[in-house]
N, C-alpha and C positions, 0 to 999 in steps of 0.2 A: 335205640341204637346203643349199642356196648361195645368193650373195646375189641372182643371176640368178632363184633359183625363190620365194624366201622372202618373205614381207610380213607386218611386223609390223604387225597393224591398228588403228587409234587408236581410244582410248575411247568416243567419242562416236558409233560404226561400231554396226550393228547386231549385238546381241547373244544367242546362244540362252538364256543364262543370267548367273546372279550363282554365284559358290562363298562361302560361308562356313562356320565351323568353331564350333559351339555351345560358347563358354565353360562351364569346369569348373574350368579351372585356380586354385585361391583367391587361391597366393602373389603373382598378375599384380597383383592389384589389393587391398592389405591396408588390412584394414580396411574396404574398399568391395566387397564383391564380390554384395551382395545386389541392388543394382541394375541389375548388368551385365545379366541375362539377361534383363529388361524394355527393355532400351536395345536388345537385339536386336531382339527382339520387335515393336521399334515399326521399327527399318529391314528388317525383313521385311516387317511391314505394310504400309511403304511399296512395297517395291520389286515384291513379290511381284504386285500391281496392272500390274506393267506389261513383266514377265517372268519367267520362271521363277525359283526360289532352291532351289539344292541344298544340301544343307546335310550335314556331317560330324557325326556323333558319337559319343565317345568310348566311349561303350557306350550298354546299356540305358537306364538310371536316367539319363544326360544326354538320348537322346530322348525319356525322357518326359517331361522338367523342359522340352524345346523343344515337347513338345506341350501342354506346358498355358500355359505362357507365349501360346503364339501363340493356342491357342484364346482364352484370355483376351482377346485383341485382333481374335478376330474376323476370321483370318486365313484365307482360302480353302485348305482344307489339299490341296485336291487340285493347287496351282497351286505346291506346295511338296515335295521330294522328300529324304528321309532318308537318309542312309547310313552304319552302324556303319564305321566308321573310327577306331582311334587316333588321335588327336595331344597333344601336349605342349602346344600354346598354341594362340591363334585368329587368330594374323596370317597369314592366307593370300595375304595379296601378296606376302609373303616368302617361304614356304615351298612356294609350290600352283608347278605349271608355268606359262611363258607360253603361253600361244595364239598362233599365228600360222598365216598360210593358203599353202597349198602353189602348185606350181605351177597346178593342177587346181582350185585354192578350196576346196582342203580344209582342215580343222582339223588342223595337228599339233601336241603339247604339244614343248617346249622346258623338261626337267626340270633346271635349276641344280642343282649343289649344294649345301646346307645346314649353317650350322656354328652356328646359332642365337647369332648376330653375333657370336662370340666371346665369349660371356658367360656361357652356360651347359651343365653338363654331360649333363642331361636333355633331348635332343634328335631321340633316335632314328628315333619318332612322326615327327614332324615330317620328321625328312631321308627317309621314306619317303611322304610324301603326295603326291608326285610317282607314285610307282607305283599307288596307290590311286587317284589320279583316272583317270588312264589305264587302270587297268582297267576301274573303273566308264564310264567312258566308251567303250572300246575305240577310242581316237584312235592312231594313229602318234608314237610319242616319240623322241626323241634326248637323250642328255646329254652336252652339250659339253664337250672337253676342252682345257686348258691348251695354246698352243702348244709351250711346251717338253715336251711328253710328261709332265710330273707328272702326272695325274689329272684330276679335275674340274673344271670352273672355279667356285669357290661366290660366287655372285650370291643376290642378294633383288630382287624385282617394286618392292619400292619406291626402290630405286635408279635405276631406269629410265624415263624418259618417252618418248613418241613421237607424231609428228604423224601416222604413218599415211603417210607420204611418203619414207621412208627418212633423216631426221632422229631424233635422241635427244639428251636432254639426260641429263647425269650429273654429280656434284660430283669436285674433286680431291679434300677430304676425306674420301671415299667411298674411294675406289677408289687414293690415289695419296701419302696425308701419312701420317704416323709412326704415325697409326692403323688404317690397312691392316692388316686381321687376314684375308684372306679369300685372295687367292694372293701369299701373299710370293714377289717375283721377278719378277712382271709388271709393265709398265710402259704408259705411254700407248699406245703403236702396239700392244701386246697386245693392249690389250680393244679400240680400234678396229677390230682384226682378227676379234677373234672376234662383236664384236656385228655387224660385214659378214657370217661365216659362219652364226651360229644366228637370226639375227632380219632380214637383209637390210636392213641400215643400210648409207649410202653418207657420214655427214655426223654427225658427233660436237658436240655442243657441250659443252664444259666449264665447268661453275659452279665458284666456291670452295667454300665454305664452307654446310651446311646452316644451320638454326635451333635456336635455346640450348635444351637439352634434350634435345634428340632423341638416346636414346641409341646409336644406329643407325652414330654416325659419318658423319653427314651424308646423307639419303636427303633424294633429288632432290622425292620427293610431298609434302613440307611447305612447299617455298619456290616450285619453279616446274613448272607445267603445260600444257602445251597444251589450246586450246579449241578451234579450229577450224583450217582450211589457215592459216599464216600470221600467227595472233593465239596471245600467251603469255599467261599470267596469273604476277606475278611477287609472292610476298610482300616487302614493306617496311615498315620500320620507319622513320618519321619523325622520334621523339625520337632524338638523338644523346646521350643518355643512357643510354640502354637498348639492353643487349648486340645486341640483332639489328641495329642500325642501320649497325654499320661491317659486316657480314656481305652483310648485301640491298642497301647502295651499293656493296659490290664488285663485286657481282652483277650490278645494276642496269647500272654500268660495263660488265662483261664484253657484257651484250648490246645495247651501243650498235653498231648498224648490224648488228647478227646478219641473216644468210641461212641460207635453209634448204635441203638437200637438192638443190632444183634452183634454189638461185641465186637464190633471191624472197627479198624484206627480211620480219623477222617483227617486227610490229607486238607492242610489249610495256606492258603494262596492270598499272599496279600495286594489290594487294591489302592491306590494312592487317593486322597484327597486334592480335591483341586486348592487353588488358593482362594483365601475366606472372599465369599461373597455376600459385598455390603448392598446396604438400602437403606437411606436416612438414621444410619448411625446402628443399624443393628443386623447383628449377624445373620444370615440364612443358612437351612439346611443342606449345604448342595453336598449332594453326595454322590457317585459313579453306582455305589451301591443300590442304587436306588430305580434298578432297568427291571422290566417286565418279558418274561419268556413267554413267546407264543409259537405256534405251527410254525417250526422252519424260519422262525427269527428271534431277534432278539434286540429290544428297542433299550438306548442307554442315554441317559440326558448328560450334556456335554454343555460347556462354563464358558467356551472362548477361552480355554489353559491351554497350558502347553502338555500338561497331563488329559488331555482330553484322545489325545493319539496314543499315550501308554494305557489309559483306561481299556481304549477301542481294543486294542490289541491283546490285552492280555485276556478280557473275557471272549474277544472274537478263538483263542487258541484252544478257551475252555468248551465252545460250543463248534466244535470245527463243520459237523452238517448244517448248521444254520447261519442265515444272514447275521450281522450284526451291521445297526443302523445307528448312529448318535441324530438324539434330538435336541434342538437348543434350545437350551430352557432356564436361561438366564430370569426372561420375563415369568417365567412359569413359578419358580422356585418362591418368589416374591410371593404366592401365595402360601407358602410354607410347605409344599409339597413338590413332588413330580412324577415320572411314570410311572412307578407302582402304585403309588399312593392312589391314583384317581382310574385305576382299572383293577378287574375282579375277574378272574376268570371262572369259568362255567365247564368245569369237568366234563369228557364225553361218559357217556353210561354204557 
């Protein structure tokens, strides 16, 4: 694949599937873990109405806690598809392959590799769900590698955004400040280079800095995403008191007069922050930013704010043919993530 054949397709692009990974894992979320498999349950419910949902599980005993869960909700189980699969956790925007479509408009997976962000040692699961989708799917895979010949290049899906136009947004904090855990040695023109080989980008934009919390080291799907050709959706913080505020006006800053890919200005719309959400003394990621596009909706996690009704609205205005549904994800966020982070979508070919 090169950047001549490769098309990383945007979210909002028609879709054969959703991937997620049935929560097991208790430690993600302490003390909260009995509500998590209801909170699926209910974005299955939702999603499963308007495309397929594959779903991973860890073993036996986790598909049947995902089949009672979902019959509980009344979920069309024929329009839902199981697969015993390992994993260590359920953020499969990190862990699962990207999609992207070949020269021919086919699907081939783009398998990253995996170091579960440099946090923890139980990862194995996980650095192999790239092989397990692929086989289940029998898609054409590659795993890119480091230009200097080190090995693999270890990315997460939530690092990366794309207009579907050969543009991507990505943070420095991500990929490029003292928190770089993922290929020490690489530098800007590296991953430039490599997201032109594995994903067919022509056109980088660089953000600062992600949002407070996020233990990720700054991933791109909390603060800014694309919505359509040309329009961003940008989180900001308006109190200049509160830590995201000097973050999202550098941001904000950064893409004053942005162009995209072929040279078109990209119109940028800003998103509020709810207010900080705590758990035993430390901050979490909640971010509005942080909604997953699928067929004819669009799922957004909502805080119990009062920003949860200007969130709604201003991305319901960006996506006027499709639903838009808030999920509550108070309890969900406690594991450091939410709807994007823990689904992966599956390009049509």
């Amino acid at each position: 694949m090169t950047q001549a054949t490769t098309r990383w397709p945007a979210e909002w692009e028609r879709h054969d599937a959703t991937w997620i990974a049935w929560p097991h894992h208790r430690p993600d979320w302490p003390g909260k873990f009995e509500p998590i498999p209801w909170v699926y349950a209910e974005i299955v419910r939702v999603l499963h109405l308007h495309e397929r949902v594959e779903i991973l599980c860890h073993d036996e005993s986790v598909r049947a806690s995902a089949l009672h869960c979902l019959g509980a909700h009344a979920v069309d189980i024929s329009r839902v598809r199981f697969h015993l699969a390992a994993t260590d956790r359920v953020w499969l925007r990190d862990s699962a392959p990207t999609g992207v479509l070949n020269s021919t408009g086919s699907v081939e997976l783009v398998r990253w590799g995996f170091n579960a962000w440099a946090k923890y040692d139980d990862y194995a699961n996980d650095a192999n769900v790239g092989v397990e989708i692929a086989r289940i799917t029998d898609f054409a895979s590659r795993e890119p590698q480091r230009p200097d010949g080190k090995g693999r290049v270890i990315l997460e899906g939530g690092g990366i955004e794309t207009d579907g136009r050969g543009t991507i947004l990505v943070t420095e904090e991500w990929l490029l400040s003292d928190t770089q855990v993922r290929n020490p040695g690489l530098g800007r023109a590296d991953y430039e280079r490599i997201f032109a080989e594995s994903l067919g980008i022509s056109k980088t934009i660089w953000l600062g800095e992600g949002c407070v919390g996020d233990d990720t080291h700054g991933h791109v799907d909390d603060i800014a995403r694309f919505v359509s050709p040309r329009v961003m959706i940008l989180a900001h913080e308006e109190d200049p008191a509160d830590e995201n505020h000097k973050r999202s006006l550098d941001n904000l800053k950064r893409l004053a007069n942005a162009t995209d890919a072929r040279g078109e200005p990209i119109k940028v719309v800003t998103l509020p922050y709810p207010r900080a959400v705590m758990m035993d003394g430390q901050r979490l990621p909640a971010s509005y930013a942080n909604f997953y596009i699928a067929n004819g909706i669009v799922i957004v996690p909502t805080f119990n704010d009062a920003n949860d009704r200007v969130a709604l609205n201003t991305i319901s205005s960006l996506f006027p043919e499709r639903k838009v549904v808030g999920i509550h994800s108070v309890d969900l966020v406690w594991g450091l993530g939410t709807l994007h982070c823990l689904t992966q979508q599956q390009p049509a070919g």
